[in-house]
C-alpha positions, 0 to 999 in steps of 0.5 A: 175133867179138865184138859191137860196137855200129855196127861189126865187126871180123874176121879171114881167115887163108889155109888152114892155118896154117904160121908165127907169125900170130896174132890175138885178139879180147878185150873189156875193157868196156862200150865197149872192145875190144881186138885184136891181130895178132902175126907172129912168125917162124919156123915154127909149131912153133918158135912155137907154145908161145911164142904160147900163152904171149903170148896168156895173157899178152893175156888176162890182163893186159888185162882189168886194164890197161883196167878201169873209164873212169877210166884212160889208154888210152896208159899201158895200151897201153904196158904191155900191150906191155911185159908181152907182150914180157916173155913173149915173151923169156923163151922166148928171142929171137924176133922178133914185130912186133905191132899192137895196138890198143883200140877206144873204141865211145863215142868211135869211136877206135883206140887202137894200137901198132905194135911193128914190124908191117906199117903198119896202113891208115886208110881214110876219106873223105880215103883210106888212110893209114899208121899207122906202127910205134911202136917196135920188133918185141916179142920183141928187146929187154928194155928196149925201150918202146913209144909208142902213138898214137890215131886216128879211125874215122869213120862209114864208115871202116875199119882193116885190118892184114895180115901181112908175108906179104901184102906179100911175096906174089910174082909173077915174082920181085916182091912184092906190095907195101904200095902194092899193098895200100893200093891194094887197100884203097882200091878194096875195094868189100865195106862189111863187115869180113869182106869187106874181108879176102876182098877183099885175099885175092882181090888176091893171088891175082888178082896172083899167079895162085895160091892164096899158100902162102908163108906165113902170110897174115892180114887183120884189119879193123874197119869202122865202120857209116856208118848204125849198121846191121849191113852 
């Protein structure tokens, strides 16, 4: 995982791998690192290769699009997106919803898009918010165009992304659910990134009575150090 100055980021997947989850973690600058979560569908297999190609594309691309201060966090998001899901399309149609985001150690925001994922959850002092989808899922359209959007991560607070297969974790035929995991989210009492993934872990396995084998689980956080300590 990267070093960040007052904050830290990780991600927990469940056991082994067996569908399309897949983060990356790249720093582009002295303040800005960027991360990304892709859920695309189909098996591991099928997807595999086109996973392989969207992450060249990632850690190329980025490097670039974010280099130096003087540029647009908003402009670069949006073609970062574009470039990926150029890649992504040139394998054949595959459905690969994805949040993105850049994190700005100096001014503590999030840039992000959320190209059809699951809501990324916001938790500060005011609760858990939503940041909802910006566009549609990558890996569909040719022409399709993403909007970006900017959020703030406050002293204290903490962002946190999950798969779809969170949500459709299922316990006598009902889902887990994005309420549950906002729910879960908020009353997470781990302060650290890593932490707050294995809290959300252990509720669907408390909720399901099971270890999840469904699908590909993956919780991905970035909490913000209230003290500018290492919690």
């Amino acid at each position: 995982m990267p070093a960040l100055r007052d904050a830290e980021i990780a991600a927990v997947y469940y056991d082994h791998r067996m569908a399309g989850d897949f983060y990356e973690f790249l720093r582009v600058g002295q303040s800005r690192m960027l991360f990304v979560l892709l859920d695309m569908a189909g098996r591991r297999a099928d997807t595999r290769e086109t996973l392989i190609a969207a992450q060249s594309t990632f850690r190329t691309l980025a490097p670039m699009l974010f280099a130096g201060e003087d540029f647009n966090e908003t402009t670069s998001m949006m073609e970062l997106c574009y470039q990926m899901n150029v890649t992504i399309l040139q394998r054949g149609v595959r459905s690969c919803p994805a949040f993105i985001g850049c994190y700005n150690e100096d001014l503590g925001t999030v840039c992000y898009a959320n190209a059809g994922h699951t809501p990324g959850l916001l938790r500060d002092g005011a609760g858990v918010t939503l940041l909802e989808a910006t566009g549609l899922p990558l890996g569909l359209f040719s022409h399709t165009t993403q909007s970006a959007a900017t959020c703030a991560l406050v002293a204290g607070a903490a962002l946190m992304a999950v798969s779809r297969g969170i949500i459709e974790a299922e316990h006598a035929g009902e889902e887990f659910g994005l309420d549950r995991t906002r729910q879960s989210f908020q009353k997470a009492s781990a302060h650290s990134a890593h932490g707050l993934c294995l809290d959300i872990l252990q509720s669907i396995q408390n909720f399901a009575g099971t270890a999840p084998t469904h699908n590909d689980v993956t919780a991905l956080a970035l909490t913000r150090n209230p003290s500018g300590q290492n919690l």
